[in-house]
Every structure is written in structure tokens, then in C-alpha cells.
DRENSEPA-446577 format. One record per residue (C-alpha): x, y, z; residue number from 0; residue in three letters. Coordinates in steps of 0.1 Angstrom, whole numbers, plus 5000, padded with zeros to 4 digits. Example, Ala and Ser with C-alpha at 12.3 -4.5 7.8 and 13.67 -1.06 7.14 Angstrom:
! residues 2
<atom><px>5123</px><py>4955</py><pz>5078</pz><n>0</n><res>ALA</res></atom>
<atom><px>5137</px><py>4989</py><pz>5071</pz><n>1</n><res>SER</res></atom>
//
This chain:
! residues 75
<atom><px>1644</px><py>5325</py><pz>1893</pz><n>0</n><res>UNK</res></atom>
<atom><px>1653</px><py>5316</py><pz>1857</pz><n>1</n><res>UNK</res></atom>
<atom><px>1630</px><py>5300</py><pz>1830</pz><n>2</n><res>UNK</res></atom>
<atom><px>1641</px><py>5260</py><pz>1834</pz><n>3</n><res>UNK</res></atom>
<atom><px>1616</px><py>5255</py><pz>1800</pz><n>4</n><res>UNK</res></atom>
<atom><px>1643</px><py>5256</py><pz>1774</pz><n>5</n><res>UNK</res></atom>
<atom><px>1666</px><py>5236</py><pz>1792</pz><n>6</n><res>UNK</res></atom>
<atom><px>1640</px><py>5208</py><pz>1799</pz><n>7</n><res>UNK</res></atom>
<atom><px>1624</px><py>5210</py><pz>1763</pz><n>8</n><res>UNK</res></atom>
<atom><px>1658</px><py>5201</py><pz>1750</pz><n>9</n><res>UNK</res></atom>
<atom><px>1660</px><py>5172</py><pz>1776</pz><n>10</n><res>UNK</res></atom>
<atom><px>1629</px><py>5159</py><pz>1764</pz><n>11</n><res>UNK</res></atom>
<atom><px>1641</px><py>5162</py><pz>1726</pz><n>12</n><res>UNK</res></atom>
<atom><px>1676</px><py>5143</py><pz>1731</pz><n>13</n><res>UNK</res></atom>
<atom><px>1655</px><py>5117</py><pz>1751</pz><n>14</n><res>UNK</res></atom>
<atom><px>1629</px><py>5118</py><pz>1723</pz><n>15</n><res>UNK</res></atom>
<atom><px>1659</px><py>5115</py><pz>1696</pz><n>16</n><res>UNK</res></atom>
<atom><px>1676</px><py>5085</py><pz>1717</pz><n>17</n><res>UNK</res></atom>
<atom><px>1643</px><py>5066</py><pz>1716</pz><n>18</n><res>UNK</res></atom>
<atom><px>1639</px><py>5067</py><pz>1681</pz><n>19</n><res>UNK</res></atom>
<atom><px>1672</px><py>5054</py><pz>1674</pz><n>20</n><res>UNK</res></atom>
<atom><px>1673</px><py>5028</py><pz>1697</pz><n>21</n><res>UNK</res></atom>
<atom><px>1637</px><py>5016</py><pz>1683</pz><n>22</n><res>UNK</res></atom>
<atom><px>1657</px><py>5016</py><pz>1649</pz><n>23</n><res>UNK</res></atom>
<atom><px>1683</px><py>5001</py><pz>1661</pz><n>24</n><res>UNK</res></atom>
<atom><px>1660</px><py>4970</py><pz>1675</pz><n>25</n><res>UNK</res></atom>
<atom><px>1649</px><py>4970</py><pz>1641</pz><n>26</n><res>UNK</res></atom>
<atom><px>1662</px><py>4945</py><pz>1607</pz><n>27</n><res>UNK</res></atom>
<atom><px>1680</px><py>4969</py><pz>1593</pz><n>28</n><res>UNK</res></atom>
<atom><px>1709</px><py>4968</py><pz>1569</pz><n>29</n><res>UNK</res></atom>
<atom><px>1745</px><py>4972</py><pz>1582</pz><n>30</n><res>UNK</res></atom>
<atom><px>1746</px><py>5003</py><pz>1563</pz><n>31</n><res>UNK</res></atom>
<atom><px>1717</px><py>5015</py><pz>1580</pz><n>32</n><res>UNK</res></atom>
<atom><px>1725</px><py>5006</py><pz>1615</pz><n>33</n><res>UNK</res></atom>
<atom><px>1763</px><py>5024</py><pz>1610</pz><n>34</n><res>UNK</res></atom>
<atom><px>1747</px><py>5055</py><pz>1604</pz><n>35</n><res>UNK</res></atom>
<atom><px>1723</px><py>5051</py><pz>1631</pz><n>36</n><res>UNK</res></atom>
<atom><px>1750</px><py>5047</py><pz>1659</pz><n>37</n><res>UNK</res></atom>
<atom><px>1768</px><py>5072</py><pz>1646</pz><n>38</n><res>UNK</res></atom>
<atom><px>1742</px><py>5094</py><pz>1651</pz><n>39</n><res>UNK</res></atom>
<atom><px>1730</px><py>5088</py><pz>1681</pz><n>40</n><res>UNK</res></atom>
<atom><px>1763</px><py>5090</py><pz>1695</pz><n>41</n><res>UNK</res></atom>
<atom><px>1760</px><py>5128</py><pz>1682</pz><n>42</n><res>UNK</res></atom>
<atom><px>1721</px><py>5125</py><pz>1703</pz><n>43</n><res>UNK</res></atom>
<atom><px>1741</px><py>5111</py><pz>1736</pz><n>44</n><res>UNK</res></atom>
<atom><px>1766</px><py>5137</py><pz>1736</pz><n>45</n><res>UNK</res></atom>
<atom><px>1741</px><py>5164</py><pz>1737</pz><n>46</n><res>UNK</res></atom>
<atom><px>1721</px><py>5146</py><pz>1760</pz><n>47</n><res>UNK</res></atom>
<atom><px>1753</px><py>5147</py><pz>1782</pz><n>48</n><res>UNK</res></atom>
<atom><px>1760</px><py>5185</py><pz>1774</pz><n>49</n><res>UNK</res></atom>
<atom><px>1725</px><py>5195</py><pz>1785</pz><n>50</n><res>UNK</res></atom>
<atom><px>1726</px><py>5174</py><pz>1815</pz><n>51</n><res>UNK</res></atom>
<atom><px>1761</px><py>5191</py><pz>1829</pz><n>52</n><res>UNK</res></atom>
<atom><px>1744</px><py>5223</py><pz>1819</pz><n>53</n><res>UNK</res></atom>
<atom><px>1713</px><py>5213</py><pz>1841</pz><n>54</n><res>UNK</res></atom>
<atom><px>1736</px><py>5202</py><pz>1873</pz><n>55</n><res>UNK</res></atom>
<atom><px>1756</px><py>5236</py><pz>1869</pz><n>56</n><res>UNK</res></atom>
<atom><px>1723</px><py>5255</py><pz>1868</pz><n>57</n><res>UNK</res></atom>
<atom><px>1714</px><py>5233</py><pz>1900</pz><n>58</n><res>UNK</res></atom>
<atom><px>1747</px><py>5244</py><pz>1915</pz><n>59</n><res>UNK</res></atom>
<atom><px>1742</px><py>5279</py><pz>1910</pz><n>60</n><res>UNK</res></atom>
<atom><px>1714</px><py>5280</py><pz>1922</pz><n>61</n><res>UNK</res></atom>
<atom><px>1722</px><py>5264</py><pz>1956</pz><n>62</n><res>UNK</res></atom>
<atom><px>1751</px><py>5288</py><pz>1958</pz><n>63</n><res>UNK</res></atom>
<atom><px>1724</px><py>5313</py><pz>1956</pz><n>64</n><res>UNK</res></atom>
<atom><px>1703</px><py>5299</py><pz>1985</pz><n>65</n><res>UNK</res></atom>
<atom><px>1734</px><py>5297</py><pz>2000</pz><n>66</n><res>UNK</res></atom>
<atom><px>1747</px><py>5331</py><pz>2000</pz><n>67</n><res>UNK</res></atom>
<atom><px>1706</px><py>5342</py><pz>2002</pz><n>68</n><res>UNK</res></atom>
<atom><px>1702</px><py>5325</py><pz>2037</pz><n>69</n><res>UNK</res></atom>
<atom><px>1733</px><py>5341</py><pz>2048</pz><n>70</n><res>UNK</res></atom>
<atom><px>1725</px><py>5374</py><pz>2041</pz><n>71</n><res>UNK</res></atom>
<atom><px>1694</px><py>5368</py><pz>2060</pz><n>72</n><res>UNK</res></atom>
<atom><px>1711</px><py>5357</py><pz>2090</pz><n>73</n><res>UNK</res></atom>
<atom><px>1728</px><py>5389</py><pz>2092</pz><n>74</n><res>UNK</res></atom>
//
């Protein structure tokens, strides 16, 4: 069964990331400041994305494996 610690560690930083710009963002801030906040965090939500498709695949593969595993059993 593989290690899922990395992968959720870095699920819990982009989360961690997206909550500290959003709390900026709710902030008075200058429009200077809240331009390069946005464009940040878009940067934070694509790797949020990127680590969640990872995490389905790795769900996928998995349930292949159970799959194929339960099948082999059955013979």
C-alpha cells in the first residue's frame, strides 16, 4: 500500500496557502496588494487542483488493484 503522507501534507499546505490569501484578501488592502494576491493564489488553486487529480488517480489505481486482487482470488 503506498505512503498517502506526502500527498496529504501537500493538501493540507495548498489549503493552508488558500486560507491565508483569502484572509488577506478580506482584508483593506491596497489595489496593488490585492493584484498580487489573486494572482498568487490562482498559482495556490492550480496546485491545489493538480494535487487533487493526483489524489483521484491514486484512488483509481488503487481500486483497479482491488479489482484485479479480488479476481485473482476468485480463481
Amino acid at each position: 500500500m503506498p505512503d498517502f503522507s506526502p500527498l496529504m501534507d501537500g493538501i493540507d499546505a495548498v489549503v493552508a496557502e488558500i486560507d491565508v490569501h483569502c484572509d488577506c484578501l478580506a482584508q483593506d488592502l491596497l489595489p496593488d496588494d490585492r493584484e498580487h494576491i489573486e494572482r498568487n493564489l490562482a498559482g495556490g488553486c492550480a496546485r491545489g487542483l493538480m494535487l487533487i487529480a493526483l489524489h483521484q488517480q491514486l484512488l483509481n489505481i488503487q481500486l483497479d488493484r482491488m479489482v484485479l486482487d479480488q479476481l485473482v482470488e476468485a480463481d
